[in-house]
C-alpha positions in Angstrom: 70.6 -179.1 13.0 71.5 -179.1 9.6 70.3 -176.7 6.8 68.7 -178.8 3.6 68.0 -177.7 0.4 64.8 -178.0 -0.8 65.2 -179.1 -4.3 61.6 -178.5 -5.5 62.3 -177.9 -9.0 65.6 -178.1 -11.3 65.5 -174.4 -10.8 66.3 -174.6 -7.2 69.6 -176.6 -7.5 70.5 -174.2 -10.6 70.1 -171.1 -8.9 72.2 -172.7 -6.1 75.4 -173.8 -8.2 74.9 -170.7 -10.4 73.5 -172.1 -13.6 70.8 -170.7 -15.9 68.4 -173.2 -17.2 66.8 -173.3 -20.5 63.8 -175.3 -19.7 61.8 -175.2 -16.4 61.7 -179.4 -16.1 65.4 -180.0 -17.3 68.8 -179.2 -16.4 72.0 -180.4 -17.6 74.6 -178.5 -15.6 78.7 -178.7 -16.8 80.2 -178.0 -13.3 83.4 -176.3 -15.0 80.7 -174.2 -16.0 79.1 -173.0 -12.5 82.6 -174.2 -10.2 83.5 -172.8 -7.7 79.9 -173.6 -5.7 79.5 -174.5 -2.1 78.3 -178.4 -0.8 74.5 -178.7 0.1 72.5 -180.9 1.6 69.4 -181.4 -0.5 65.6 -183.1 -0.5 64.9 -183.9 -3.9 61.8 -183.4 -5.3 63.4 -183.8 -9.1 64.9 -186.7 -10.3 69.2 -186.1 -11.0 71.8 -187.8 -12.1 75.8 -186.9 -10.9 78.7 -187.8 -12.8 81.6 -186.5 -10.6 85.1 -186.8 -12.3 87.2 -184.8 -9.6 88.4 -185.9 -6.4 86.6 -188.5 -3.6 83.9 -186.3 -1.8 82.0 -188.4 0.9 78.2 -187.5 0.8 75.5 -188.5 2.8 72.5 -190.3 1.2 69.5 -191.2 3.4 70.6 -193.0 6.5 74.2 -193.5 4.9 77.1 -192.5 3.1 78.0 -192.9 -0.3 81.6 -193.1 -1.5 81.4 -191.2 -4.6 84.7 -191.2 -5.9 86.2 -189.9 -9.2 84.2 -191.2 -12.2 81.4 -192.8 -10.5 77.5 -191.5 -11.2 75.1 -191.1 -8.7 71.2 -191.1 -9.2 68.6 -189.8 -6.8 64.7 -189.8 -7.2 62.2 -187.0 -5.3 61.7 -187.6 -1.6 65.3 -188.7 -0.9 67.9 -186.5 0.9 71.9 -186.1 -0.2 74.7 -184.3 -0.7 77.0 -182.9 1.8 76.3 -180.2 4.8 77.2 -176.7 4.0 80.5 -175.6 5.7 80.4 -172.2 3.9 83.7 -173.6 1.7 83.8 -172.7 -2.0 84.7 -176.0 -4.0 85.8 -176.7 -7.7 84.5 -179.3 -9.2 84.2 -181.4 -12.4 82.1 -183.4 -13.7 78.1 -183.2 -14.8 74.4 -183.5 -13.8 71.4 -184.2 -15.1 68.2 -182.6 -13.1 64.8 -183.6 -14.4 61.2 -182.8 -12.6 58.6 -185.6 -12.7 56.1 -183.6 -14.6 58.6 -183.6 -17.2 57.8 -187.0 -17.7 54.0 -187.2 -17.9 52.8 -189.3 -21.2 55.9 -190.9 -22.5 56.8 -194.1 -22.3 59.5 -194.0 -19.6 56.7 -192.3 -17.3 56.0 -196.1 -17.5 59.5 -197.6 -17.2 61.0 -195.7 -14.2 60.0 -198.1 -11.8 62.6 -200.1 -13.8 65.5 -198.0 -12.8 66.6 -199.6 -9.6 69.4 -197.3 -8.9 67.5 -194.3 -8.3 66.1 -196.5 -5.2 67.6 -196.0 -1.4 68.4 -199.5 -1.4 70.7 -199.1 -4.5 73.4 -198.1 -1.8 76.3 -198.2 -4.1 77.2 -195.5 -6.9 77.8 -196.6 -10.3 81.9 -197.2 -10.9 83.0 -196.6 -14.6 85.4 -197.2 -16.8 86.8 -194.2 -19.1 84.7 -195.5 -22.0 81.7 -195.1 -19.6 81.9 -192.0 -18.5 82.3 -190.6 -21.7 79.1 -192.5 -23.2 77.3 -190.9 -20.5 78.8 -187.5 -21.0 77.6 -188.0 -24.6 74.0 -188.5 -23.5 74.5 -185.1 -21.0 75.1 -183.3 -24.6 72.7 -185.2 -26.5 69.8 -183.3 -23.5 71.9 -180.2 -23.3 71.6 -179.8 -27.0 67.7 -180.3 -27.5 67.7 -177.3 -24.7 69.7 -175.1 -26.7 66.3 -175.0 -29.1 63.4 -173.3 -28.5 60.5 -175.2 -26.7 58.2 -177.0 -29.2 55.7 -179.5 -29.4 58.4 -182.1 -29.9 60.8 -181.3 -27.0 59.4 -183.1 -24.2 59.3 -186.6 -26.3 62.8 -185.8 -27.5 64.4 -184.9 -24.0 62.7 -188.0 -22.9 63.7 -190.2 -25.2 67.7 -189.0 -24.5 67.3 -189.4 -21.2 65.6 -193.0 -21.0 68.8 -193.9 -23.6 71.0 -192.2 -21.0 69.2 -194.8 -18.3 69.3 -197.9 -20.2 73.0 -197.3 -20.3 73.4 -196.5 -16.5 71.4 -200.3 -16.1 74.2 -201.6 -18.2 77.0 -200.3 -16.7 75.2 -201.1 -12.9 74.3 -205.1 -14.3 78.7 -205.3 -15.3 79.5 -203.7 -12.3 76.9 -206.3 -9.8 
């Protein structure tokens, strides 16, 4: 039987690839940063976002498999189970993610629009493919977040990390309406 990750918190997946968060309901996490890290198998109880830009790595997600090849983003939502079954291999990787707890979300308005984000569904059983020009608008957004965690915690950083990240999805529903 397989070991799983239980990804309560963004903390959980940060202590596992080595990274040290600056909030407790956000992570953004530069791989080339943490590499090399070892694959997991993970339950989800945050919402993340994965922009891999290294070489094809099949993953399991729910009942399938993804093929999550170089620039493609994948999105999961809490209760769903992915990633890849810990051989014990070190791997270096590239690429970004973007862990965020649900809490994180209480009172904004994309608390109310999430339901609009399809691809964080199981039945969304492709990953996003992008261009060049994509991927880098994305990677934008991943510094947009990672910058409002470099300051410290005020009364206005939970409506300001929200707001990046809802930009960050209304661009991932572009990019997922060219590519369908």
């Amino acid at each position: 039987m397989s070991k799983i990750l239980r990804i309560n918190c963004v903390g959980d997946y940060s202590r596992w690839v080595g990274h040290i968060d600056r909030h407790p309901l956000v992570s953004v996490i530069d791989y080339a940063e943490v590499s090399p890290i070892r694959h997991s198998l993970n339950n989800y109880g945050v919402y993340a976002l994965f922009l891999r830009d290294d070489a094809s790595v099949e993953l399991d997600y729910g009942c399938g498999r993804y093929d999550y090849n170089q620039g493609t983003l994948l999105c999961v939502a809490p209760g769903q189970v992915g990633g890849k079954e810990d051989n014990g291999e070190q791997v270096s990787i590239t690429g970004w993610a973007l862990l965020f707890h649900p809490d994180l979300l209480r009172g904004t308005s994309l608390a109310r629009r999430m339901a609009d984000y399809s691809f964080f569904s199981y039945s969304s059983n492709e990953a996003l493919h992008m261009s060049e020009r994509e991927q880098q608008i994305i990677i934008n957004c991943f510094r947009e977040i990672r910058e409002e965690l470099q300051h410290a915690i005020d009364k206005h950083s939970k409506q300001i990390i929200a707001a990046n990240i809802e930009v960050l999805l209304n661009h991932c529903v572009r990019f997922y309406d060219r590519q369908f």
